[in-house]
matplotlib code that plots the C-alpha trace (Angstrom):
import matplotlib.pyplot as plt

x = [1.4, -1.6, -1.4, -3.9, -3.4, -4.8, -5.8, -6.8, -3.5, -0.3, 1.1, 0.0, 0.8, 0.5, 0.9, 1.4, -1.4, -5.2, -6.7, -10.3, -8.5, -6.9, -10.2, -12.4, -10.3, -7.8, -8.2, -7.9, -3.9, -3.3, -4.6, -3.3, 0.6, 0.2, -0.6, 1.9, 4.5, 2.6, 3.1, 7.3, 7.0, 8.3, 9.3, 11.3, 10.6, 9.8, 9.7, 8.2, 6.5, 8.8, 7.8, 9.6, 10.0, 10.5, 10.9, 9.8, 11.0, 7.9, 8.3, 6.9, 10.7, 11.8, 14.8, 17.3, 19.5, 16.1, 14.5, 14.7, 13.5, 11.2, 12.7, 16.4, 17.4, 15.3, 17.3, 19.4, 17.0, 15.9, 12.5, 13.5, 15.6, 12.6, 11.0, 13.3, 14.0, 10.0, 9.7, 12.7, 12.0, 8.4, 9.0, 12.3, 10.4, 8.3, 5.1, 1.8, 1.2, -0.7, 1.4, -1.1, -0.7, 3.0, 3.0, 0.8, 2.9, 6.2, 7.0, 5.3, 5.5, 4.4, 4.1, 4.9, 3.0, 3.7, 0.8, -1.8, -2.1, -2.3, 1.0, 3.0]
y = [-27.0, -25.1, -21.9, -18.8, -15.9, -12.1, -12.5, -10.1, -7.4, -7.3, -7.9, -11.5, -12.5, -16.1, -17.2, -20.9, -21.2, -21.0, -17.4, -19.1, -20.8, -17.1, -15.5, -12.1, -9.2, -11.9, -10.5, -6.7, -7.1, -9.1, -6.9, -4.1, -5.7, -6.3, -2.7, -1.3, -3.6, -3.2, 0.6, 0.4, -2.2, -0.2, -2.9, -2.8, -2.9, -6.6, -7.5, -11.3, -13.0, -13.6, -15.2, -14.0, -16.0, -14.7, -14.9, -11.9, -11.1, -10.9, -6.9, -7.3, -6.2, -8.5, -11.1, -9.2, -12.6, -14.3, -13.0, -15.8, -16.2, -19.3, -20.8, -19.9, -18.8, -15.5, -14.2, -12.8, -10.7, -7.0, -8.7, -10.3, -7.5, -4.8, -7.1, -7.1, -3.8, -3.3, -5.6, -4.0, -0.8, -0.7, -2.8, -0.8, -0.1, -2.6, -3.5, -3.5, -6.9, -8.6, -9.9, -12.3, -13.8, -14.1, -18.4, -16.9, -14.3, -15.2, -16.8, -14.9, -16.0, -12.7, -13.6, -9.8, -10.0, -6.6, -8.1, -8.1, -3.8, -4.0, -1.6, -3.6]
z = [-11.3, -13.1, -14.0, -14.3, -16.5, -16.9, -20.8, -23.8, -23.0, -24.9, -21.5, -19.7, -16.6, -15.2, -11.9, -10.4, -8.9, -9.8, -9.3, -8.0, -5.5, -4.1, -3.7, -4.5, -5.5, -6.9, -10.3, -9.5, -8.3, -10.8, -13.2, -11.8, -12.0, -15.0, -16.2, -14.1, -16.3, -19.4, -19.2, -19.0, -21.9, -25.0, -27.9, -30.2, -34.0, -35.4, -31.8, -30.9, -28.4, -25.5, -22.2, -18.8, -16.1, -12.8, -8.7, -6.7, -2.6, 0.0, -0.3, -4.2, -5.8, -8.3, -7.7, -10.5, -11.2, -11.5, -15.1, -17.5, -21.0, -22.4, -24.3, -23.5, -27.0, -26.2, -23.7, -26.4, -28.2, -28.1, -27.6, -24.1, -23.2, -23.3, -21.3, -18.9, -18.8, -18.0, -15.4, -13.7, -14.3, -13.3, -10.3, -8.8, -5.8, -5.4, -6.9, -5.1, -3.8, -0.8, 1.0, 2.5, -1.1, -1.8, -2.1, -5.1, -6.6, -5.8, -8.9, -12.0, -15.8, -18.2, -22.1, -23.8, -27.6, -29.3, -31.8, -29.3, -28.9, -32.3, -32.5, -35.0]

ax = plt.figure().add_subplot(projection="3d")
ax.plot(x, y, z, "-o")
ax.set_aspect("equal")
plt.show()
């Protein structure tokens, strides 16, 4: 499947399908899920890129048991853990989603790069 992806924020989210193919305002929720994340994310020190995968319920909460790292060997680290920790967090009750669009969003990828805010 292809994927699309917000780009240019410390905080990237991809999902698996393309965004021309979801229509206009397609950009704005995505954007806007990806600040709402981006804004619980705190990393730690000498964190590294770490990409989430993830399945999300109709009502825009996250599926807990679902959070995975790429590759595996992440899931270990501080790095993966903040990211959890963010997604979870941010998302307790729900994020903002249309639902109209949920084959779209019900499976999310985010890549979190401390390097790209230029923080560390």
């Amino acid at each position: 499947m292809r994927r699309s992806a917000v780009l240019s924020a410390p905080v990237l989210a991809a999902l698996m399908v393309p965004v021309a193919a979801l229509g206009v305002g397609t950009s704005d929720w995505i954007d806007g899920f990806r600040t709402d994340v981006e804004r619980c994310w705190n990393p730690p020190e000498g964190s590294a890129v770490v990409i989430v995968t993830f399945g999300m319920n109709r009502d825009g909460t996250v599926i807990g048991d679902s959070l995975r790292s790429i590759p595996r060997e992440m899931a270990e680290t501080d790095s993966f853990t903040a990211a959890r920790r963010a997604i979870l967090r941010c998302g307790r009750d729900g994020y903002d989603l249309p639902p109209d669009q949920y084959e779209a969003w019900r499976e999310i990828e985010m890549t979190f790069d401390p390097l790209v805010g230029g923080e560390q």
